[in-house]
C-alpha positions, 0 to 999 in steps of 0.5 A, a space after each residue: 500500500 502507497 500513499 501518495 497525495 492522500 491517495 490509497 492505492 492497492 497493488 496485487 502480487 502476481 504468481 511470479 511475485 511481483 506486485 502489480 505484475 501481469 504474470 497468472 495461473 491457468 487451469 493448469 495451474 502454470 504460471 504466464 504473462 500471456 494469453 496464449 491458452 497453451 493449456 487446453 481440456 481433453 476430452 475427459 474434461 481435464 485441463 492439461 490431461 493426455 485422453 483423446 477421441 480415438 479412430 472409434 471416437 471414444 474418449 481414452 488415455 490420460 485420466 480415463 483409464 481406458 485402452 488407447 485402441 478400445 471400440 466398442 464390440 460388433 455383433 454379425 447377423 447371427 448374433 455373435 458378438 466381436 471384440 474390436 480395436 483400433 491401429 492407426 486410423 481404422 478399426 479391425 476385428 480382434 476376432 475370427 469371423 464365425 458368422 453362418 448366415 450372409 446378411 441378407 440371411 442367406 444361409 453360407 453353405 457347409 459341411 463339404 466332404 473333401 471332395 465336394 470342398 475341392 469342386 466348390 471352384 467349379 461352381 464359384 459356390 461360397 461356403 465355409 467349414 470348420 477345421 476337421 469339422 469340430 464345432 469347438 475349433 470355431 469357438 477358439 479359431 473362428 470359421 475358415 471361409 472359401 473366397 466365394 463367400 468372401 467375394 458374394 455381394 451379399 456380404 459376411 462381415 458385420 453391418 458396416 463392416 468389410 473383408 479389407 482390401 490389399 490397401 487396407 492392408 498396406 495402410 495397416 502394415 505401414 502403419 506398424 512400421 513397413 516401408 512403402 517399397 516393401 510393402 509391395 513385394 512378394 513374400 516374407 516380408 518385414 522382420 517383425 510386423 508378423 510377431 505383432 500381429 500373433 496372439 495367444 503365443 504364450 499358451 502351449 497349442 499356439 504358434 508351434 512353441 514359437 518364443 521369438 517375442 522379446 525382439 519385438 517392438 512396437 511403436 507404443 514402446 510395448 514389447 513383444 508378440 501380438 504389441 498391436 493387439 491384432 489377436 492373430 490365432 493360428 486357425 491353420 487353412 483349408 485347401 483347395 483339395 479339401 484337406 485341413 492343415 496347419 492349426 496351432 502352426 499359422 493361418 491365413 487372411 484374405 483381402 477382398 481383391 482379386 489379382 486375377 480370375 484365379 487368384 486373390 491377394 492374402 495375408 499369411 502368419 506362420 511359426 516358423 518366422 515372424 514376418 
C-alpha cells in the first residue's frame, strides 16, 4: 500500500511475485504473462490431461483409464458378438469371423466332404467349414471361409463392416512400421510386423512353441508378440483339395481383391518366422 497525495492505492502480487505484475495461473495451474491458452481440456474434461477421441471416437488415455485402441464390440447377423480395436486410423476385428448366415440371411453353405470342398471352384459356390469339422475349433479359431463367400455381394462381415482390401492392408502394415517399397513385394516380408500381429503365443497349442517375442517392438514402446493387439490365432487353412492343415502352426487372411480370375491377394502368419 502507497500513499501518495492522500491517495490509497492497492497493488496485487502476481504468481511470479511481483506486485502489480501481469504474470497468472491457468487451469493448469502454470504460471504466464500471456494469453496464449497453451493449456487446453481433453476430452475427459481435464485441463492439461493426455485422453483423446480415438479412430472409434471414444474418449481414452490420460485420466480415463481406458485402452488407447478400445471400440466398442460388433455383433454379425447371427448374433455373435466381436471384440474390436483400433491401429492407426481404422478399426479391425480382434476376432475370427464365425458368422453362418450372409446378411441378407442367406444361409453360407457347409459341411463339404473333401471332395465336394475341392469342386466348390467349379461352381464359384461360397461356403465355409470348420477345421476337421469340430464345432469347438470355431469357438477358439473362428470359421475358415472359401473366397466365394468372401467375394458374394451379399456380404459376411458385420453391418458396416468389410473383408479389407490389399490397401487396407498396406495402410495397416505401414502403419506398424513397413516401408512403402516393401510393402509391395512378394513374400516374407518385414522382420517383425508378423510377431505383432500373433496372439495367444504364450499358451502351449499356439504358434508351434514359437518364443521369438522379446525382439519385438512396437511403436507404443510395448514389447513383444501380438504389441498391436491384432489377436492373430493360428486357425491353420483349408485347401483347395479339401484337406485341413496347419492349426496351432499359422493361418491365413484374405483381402477382398482379386489379382486375377484365379487368384486373390492374402495375408499369411506362420511359426516358423515372424514376418
Amino acid at each position: 500500500i502507497s500513499e501518495e497525495s492522500g491517495l490509497t492505492e492497492n497493488y496485487l502480487m502476481d504468481c511470479e511475485g511481483i506486485c502489480g505484475g501481469l504474470f497468472f495461473l491457468d487451469e493448469c495451474g502454470t504460471c504466464d504473462d500471456d494469453n496464449s491458452n497453451n493449456c487446453i481440456e481433453d476430452c475427459a474434461n481435464v485441463w492439461g490431461g493426455t485422453a483423446f477421441l480415438n479412430s472409434c471416437e471414444i474418449c481414452v488415455g490420460g485420466s480415463t483409464g481406458i485402452n488407447e485402441k478400445y471400440c466398442e464390440p460388433i455383433n454379425d447377423i447371427d448374433g455373435y458378438t466381436y471384440q474390436t480395436i483400433a491401429i492407426g486410423q481404422q478399426v479391425w476385428m480382434a476376432e475370427n469371423l464365425t458368422v453362418t448366415h450372409y446378411n441378407n440371411g442367406d444361409d453360407i453353405l457347409h459341411d463339404y466332404s473333401n471332395e465336394s470342398w475341392s469342386e466348390l471352384n467349379a461352381t464359384e459356390t461360397g461356403a465355409f467349414a470348420r477345421y476337421n469339422d469340430d464345432i469347438l475349433n470355431m469357438d477358439i479359431f473362428g470359421n475358415l471361409y472359401n473366397w466365394y463367400a468372401v467375394d458374394d455381394p451379399r456380404g459376411i462381415c458385420p453391418e458396416n463392416w468389410h473383408v479389407p482390401t490389399e490397401d487396407d492392408w498396406i495402410e495397416f502394415e505401414m502403419f506398424l512400421g513397413m516401408s512403402y517399397d516393401e510393402s509391395q513385394e512378394f513374400g516374407i516380408r518385414s522382420a517383425d510386423i508378423g510377431g505383432m500381429l500373433k496372439g495367444g503365443v504364450n499358451e502351449f497349442i499356439y504358434w508351434g512353441g514359437y518364443n521369438g517375442c522379446d525382439d519385438i517392438i512396437c511403436s507404443n514402446g510395448i514389447i513383444g508378440c501380438n504389441c498391436s493387439e491384432f489377436n492373430a490365432f493360428p486357425g491353420g487353412y483349408r485347401t483347395g483339395s479339401g484337406q485341413f492343415n496347419g492349426m496351432s502352426y499359422g493361418c491365413g487372411f484374405w483381402t477382398s481383391t482379386s489379382q486375377d480370375n484365379y487368384y486373390a491377394w492374402y495375408r499369411e502368419l506362420s511359426y516358423q518366422h515372424s514376418g
